[in-house]
C-alpha positions as CSV (number, residue, x, y, z in Angstrom):
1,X,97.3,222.0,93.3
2,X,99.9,224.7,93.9
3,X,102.6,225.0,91.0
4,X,105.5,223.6,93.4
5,X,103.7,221.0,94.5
6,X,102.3,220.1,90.8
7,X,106.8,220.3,90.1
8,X,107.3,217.9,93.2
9,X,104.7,215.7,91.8
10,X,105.7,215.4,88.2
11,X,109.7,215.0,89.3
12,X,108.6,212.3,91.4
13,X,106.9,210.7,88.4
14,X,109.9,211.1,86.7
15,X,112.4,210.5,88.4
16,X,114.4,208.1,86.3
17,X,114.7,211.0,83.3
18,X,118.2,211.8,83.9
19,X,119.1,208.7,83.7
20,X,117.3,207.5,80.8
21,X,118.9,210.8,79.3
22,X,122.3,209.7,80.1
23,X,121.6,205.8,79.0
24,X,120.7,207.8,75.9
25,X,123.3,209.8,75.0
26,X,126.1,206.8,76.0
27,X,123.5,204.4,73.7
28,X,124.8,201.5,76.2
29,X,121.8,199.1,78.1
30,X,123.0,199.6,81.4
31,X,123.2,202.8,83.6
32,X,125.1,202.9,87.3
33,X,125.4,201.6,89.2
34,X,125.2,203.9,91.3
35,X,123.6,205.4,94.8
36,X,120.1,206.1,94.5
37,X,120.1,208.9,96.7
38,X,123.4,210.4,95.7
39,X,121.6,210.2,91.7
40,X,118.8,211.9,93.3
41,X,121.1,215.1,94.6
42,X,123.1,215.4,91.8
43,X,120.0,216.1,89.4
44,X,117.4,218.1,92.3
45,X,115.4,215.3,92.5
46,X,112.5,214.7,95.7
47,X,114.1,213.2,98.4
48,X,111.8,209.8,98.8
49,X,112.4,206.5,100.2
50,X,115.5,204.6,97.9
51,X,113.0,201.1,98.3
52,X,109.7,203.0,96.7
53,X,111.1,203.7,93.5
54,X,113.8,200.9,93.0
55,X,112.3,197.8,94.7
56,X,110.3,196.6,92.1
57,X,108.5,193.8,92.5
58,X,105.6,193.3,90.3
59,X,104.9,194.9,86.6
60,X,102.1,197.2,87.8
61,X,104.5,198.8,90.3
62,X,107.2,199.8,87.8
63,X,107.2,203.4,87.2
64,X,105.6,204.6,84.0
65,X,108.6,206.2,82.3
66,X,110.9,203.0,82.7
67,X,107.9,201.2,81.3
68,X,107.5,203.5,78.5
69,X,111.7,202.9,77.9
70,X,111.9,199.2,77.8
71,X,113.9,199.8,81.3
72,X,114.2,197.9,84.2
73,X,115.8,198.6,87.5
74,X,117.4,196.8,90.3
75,X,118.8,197.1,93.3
76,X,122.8,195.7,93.5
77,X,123.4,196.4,97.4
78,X,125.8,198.8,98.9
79,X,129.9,198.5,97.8
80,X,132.5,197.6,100.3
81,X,132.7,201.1,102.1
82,X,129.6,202.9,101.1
83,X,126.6,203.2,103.3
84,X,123.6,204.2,100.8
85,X,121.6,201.1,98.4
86,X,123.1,201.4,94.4
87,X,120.5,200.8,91.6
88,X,121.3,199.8,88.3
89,X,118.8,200.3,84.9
90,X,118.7,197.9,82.1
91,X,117.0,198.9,78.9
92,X,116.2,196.1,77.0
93,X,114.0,197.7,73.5
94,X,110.7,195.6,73.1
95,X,111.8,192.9,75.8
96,X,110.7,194.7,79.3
97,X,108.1,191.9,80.0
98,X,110.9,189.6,80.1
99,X,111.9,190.3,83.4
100,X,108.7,189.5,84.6
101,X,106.0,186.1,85.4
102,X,102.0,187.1,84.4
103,X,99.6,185.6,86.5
104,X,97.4,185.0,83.4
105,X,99.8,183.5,81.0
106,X,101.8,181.1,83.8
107,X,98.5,180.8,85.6
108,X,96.7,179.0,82.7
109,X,95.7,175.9,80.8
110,X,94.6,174.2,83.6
111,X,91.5,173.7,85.6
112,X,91.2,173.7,89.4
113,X,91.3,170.1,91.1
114,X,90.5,169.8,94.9
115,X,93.4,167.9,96.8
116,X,92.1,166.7,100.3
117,X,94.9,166.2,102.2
118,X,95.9,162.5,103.9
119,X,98.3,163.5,106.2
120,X,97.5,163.3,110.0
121,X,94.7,165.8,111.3
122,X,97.3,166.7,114.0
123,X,99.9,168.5,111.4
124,X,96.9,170.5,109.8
125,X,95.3,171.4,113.5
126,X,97.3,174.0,114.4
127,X,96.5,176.3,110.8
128,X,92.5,175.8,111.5
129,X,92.6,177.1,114.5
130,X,94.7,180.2,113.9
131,X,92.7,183.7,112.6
132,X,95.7,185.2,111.1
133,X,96.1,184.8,107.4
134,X,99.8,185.9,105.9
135,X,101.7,184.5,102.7
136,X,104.2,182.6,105.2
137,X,100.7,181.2,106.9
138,X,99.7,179.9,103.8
139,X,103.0,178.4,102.4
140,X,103.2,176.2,105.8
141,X,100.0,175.5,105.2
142,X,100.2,174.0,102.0
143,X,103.1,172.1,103.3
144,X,101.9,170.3,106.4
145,X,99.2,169.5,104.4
146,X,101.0,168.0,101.6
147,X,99.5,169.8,98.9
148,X,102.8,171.4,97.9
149,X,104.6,167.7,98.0
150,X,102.4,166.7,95.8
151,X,102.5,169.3,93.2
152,X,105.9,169.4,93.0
153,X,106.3,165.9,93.1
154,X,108.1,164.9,96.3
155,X,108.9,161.3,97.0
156,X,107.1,161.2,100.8
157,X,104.7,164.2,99.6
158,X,102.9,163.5,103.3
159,X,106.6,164.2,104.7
160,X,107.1,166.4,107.7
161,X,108.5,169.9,105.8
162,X,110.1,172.4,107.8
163,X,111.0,175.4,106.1
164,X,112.9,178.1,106.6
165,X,113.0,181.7,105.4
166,X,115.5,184.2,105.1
167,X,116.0,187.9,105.2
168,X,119.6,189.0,105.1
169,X,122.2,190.6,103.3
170,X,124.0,188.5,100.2
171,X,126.3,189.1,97.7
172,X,126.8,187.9,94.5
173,X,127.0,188.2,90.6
174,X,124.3,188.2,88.1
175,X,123.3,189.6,84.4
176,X,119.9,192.0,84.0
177,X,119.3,189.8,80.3
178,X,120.1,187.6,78.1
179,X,120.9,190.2,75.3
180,X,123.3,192.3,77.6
181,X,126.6,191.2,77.8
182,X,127.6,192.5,81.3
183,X,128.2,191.2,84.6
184,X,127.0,193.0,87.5
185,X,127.8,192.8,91.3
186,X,125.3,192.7,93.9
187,X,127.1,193.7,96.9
188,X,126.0,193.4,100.4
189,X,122.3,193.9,99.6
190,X,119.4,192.8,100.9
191,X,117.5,189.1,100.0
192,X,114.2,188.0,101.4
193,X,113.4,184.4,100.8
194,X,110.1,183.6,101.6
195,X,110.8,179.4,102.2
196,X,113.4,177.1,101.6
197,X,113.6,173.2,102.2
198,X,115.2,170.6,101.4
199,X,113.5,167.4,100.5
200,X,114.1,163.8,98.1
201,X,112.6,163.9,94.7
202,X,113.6,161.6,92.0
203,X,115.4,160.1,94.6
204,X,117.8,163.2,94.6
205,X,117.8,165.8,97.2
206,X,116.6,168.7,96.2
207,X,116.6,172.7,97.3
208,X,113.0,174.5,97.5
209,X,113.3,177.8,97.1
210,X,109.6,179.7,97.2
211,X,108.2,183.3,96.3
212,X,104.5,183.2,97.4
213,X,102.2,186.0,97.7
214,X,98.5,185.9,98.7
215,X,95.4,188.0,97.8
216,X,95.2,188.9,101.4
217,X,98.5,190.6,101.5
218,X,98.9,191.4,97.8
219,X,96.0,192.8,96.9
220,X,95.6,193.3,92.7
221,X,98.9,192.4,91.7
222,X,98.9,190.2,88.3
223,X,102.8,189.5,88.3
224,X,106.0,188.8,89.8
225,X,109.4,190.3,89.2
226,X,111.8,187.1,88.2
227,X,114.8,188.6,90.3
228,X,112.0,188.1,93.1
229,X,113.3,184.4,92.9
230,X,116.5,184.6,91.4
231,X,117.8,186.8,93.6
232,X,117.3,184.0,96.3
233,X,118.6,181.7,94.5
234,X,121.7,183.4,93.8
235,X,122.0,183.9,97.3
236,X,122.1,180.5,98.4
237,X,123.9,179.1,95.0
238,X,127.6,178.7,96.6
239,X,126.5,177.7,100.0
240,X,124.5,174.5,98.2
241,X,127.0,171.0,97.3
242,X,127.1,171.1,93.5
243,X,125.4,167.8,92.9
244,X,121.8,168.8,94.8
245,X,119.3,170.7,92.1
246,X,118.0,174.0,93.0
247,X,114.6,174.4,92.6
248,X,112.8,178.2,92.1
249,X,108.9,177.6,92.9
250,X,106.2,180.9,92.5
251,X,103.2,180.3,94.6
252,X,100.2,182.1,94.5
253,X,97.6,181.5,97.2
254,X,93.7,182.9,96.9
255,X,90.8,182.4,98.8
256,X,87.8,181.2,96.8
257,X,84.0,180.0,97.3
258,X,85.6,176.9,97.0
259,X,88.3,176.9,99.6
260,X,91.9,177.9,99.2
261,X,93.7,178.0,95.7
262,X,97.2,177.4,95.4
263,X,98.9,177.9,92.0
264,X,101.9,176.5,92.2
265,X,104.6,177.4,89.2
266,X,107.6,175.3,89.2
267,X,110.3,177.2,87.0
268,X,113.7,176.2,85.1
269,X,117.2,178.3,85.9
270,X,120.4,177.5,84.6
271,X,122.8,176.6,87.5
272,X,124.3,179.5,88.8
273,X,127.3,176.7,89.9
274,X,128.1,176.8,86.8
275,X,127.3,180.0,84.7
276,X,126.5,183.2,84.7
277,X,122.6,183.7,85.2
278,X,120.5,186.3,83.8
279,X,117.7,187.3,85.2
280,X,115.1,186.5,82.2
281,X,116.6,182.9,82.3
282,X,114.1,181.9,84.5
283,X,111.3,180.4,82.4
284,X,107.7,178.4,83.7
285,X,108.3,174.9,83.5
286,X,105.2,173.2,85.1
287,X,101.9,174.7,86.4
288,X,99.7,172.5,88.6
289,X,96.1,174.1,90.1
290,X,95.1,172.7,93.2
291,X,92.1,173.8,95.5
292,X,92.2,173.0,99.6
293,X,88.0,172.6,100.5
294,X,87.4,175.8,102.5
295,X,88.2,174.5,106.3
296,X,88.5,177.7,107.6
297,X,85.9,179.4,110.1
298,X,84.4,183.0,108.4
């Protein structure tokens, strides 16, 4: 490897040390925010793509030196005026895995249980006949067959769902953690919501909001970012009447020798409605395992 490309290669890897040495020096827990590419000028840093480095959504992806700092970063959108994405880091000492849901801690406890669905054959059709195999694929399949109802206890679990998604530009307010005292503003920036519906439970209506991800699109990932489904959340908290619940679900989808597995995580937020949110609020509240017998052709 030549020497400037060894330079390029080790500045890419570390290309949140000016800011860590700044967040140092003012001994606060938040730096920015601030434009990613205009940070990247100011200290001759590679010119990469802004998403690469500060979308992060899974532990594994997190760049080493923020890991090694107890630092998180986030994306806040673009201020009224600006063109260019601002980030923002939060270094939290000895808490960085609280931004963050493990697969093998919220994934646990519980053993798989087949669920054969007894909705009408004509709802389910339409996904067995279909090669293609995506995250969104999955989630509607799990609710026209009523596997998701029933995890999640729905009053008509067999109920016709049709959800939505989302991807779009929202703005709101949030806080990185629970031990910083700081509001920050995510301006204009980009949300993707992977389902939303709205159905009775308890008698109440009720607001879905899903993250799912699949092994077919995800690959090895072990983990989900928890602004992955705040962040929707606080998207859609002031368009949502004050007395329906808002409900974050994480969904992971695999396929098995037994069929498809669906690990469904229903989580706890406080409402946004009414308080500021941080984004390590969100907390597991109930796990159910359930296992689809393999209808699909090989």
């Amino acid at each position: 490897m030549k020497l400037t490309e060894f330079n390029h290669s080790y500045m890419a890897d570390n290309q949140f040390q000016p800011a860590l040495v700044e967040l140092k020096k003012s001994k606060k827990s938040i730096y920015g925010p601030k434009s990613f590419q205009n940070y990247c000028q100011e200290n001759d840093l590679p010119n990469v793509r802004t998403a690469d480095k500060i979308s992060v959504d899974y532990f594994e992806r997190l760049n080493a030196t923020l890991k090694q700092n107890d630092t998180m970063v986030f994306r806040v959108g673009k201020p009224k005026g600006e063109t260019q994405t601002n980030f923002i880091l939060a270094k939290v000492p000895g808490k960085i895995k609280d931004f963050f849901l493990f697969d093998d801690i919220v994934f646990s406890g519980q053993d798989p249980v087949t669920f054969i669905p007894t909705t009408s054959f004509k709802k389910v059709y339409p996904f067995l006949i279909l090669p293609k195999k995506s995250e969104s694929f999955f989630i509607n399949f799990g609710l026209a067959s009523g596997l998701i109802g029933h995890a999640i206890g729905l009053d008509e679990p067999d109920t016709t769902i049709v959800p939505t998604t989302c991807k779009s530009t929202f703005s709101f307010h949030f806080s990185p953690h629970s031990s910083i005292k700081q509001k920050i503003a995510h301006t204009n920036g980009q949300v993707e919501i992977d389902a939303i519906f709205l159905e009775k439970r308890n008698g109440k209506d009720s607001l879905f909001v899903i993250e799912g991800k699949s092994n077919f699109e995800s690959g090895n990932q072990k983990s989900l970012a928890k602004h992955k489904l705040v962040y929707p959340v606080l998207s859609l908290s002031s368009f949502i009447p004050k007395d329906m619940e808002i409900v974050p679900i994480y969904i992971k989808i695999e396929e098995t020798n037994d069929g498809l597995s669906y690990q469904i995580l229903e989580c706890s937020l406080p409402d946004p409605r009414k308080q500021l949110v941080h984004i390590d609020d969100l907390q597991p509240l109930k796990f159910t395992n359930l296992t689809l017998p393999n209808f699909f052709r090989t």
